[in-house]
C-alpha atoms as one frame of an Amber mdcrd trajectory, in Angstrom:
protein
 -14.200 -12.056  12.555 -13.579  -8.814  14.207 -16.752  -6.455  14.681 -14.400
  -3.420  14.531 -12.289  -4.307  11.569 -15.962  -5.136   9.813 -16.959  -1.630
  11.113 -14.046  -0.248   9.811 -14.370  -1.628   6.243 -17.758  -0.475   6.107
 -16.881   2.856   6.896 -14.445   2.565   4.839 -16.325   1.598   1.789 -18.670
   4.353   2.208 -16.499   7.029   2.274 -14.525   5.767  -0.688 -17.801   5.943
  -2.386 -18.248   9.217  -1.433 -14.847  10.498  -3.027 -13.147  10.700   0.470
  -9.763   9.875   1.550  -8.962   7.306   3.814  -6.215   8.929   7.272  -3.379
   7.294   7.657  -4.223   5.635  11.268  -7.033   3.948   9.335  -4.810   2.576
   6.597  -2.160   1.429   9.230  -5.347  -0.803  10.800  -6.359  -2.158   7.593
  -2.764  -3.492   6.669  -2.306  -5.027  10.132  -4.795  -7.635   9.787  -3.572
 -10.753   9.348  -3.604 -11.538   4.893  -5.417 -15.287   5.821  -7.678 -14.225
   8.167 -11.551 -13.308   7.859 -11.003  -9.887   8.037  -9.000  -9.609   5.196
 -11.550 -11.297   2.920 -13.926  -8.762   4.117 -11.749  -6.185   3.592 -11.183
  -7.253   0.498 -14.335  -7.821  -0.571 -15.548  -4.262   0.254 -12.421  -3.081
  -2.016 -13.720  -5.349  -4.693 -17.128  -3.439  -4.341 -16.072   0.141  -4.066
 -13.977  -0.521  -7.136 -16.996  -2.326  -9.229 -19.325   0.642  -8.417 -16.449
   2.955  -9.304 -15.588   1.724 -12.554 -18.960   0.358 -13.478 -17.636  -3.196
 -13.199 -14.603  -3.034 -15.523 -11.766  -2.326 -13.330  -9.601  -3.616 -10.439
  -7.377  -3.212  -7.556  -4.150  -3.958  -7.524  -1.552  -2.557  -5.288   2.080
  -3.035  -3.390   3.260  -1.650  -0.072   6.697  -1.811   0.823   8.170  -0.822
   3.910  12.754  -0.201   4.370  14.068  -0.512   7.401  17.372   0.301   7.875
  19.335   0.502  11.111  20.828   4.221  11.436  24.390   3.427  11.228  23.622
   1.531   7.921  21.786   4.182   6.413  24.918   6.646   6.983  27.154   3.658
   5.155  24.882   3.607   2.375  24.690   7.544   1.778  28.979   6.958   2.022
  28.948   4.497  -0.388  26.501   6.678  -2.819  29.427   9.723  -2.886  32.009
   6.984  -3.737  30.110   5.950  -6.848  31.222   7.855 -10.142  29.069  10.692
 -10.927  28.671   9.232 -14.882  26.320   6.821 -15.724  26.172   4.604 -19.097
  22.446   3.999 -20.617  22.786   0.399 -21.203  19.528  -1.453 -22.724  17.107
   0.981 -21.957  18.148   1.010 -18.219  20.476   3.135 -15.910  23.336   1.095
 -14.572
């Protein structure tokens, strides 16, 4: 296990605890550990903790991070493509198609 990813949950934890935010350099470091290694488990074990003492043992964590990438030439055909669509728009089922 990594002594600074350890550190960094730690510090982590703490500061959560305290109400602060966590910078965005920090976050980056936390996702890129590996999801099967060691350091996640810690990690995720100091996220189980912070949220325990948080919600006095009655809530949890759950969360999703997704990440687009699209080449720059795509991205122009797909803002194209958007004008071409027809500016109406039928509520079918409860869902905008």
């Amino acid at each position: 296990m990594s002594q600074r990813i350890r550190d960094l949950a730690d510090r982590c934890k703490e500061e959560c605890l305290a109400g602060r935010d966590q910078g965005k350099a920090t976050v980056v470091e936390l996702l890129s550990v590996d999801p099967r290694s060691e350091d996640a488990l810690y990690i995720r074990s100091a996220a189980n903790d912070v949220t325990r003492a948080v919600t006095g043992r009655r809530g949890w964590v759950t969360f999703s991070i997704g990440v687009d990438f699209v080449r720059e030439d795509a991205s122009r055909w797909l803002h194209d493509e958007r004008e071409r669509r027809p500016r109406h728009r039928r509520r079918l089922g409860g869902t905008m198609r």
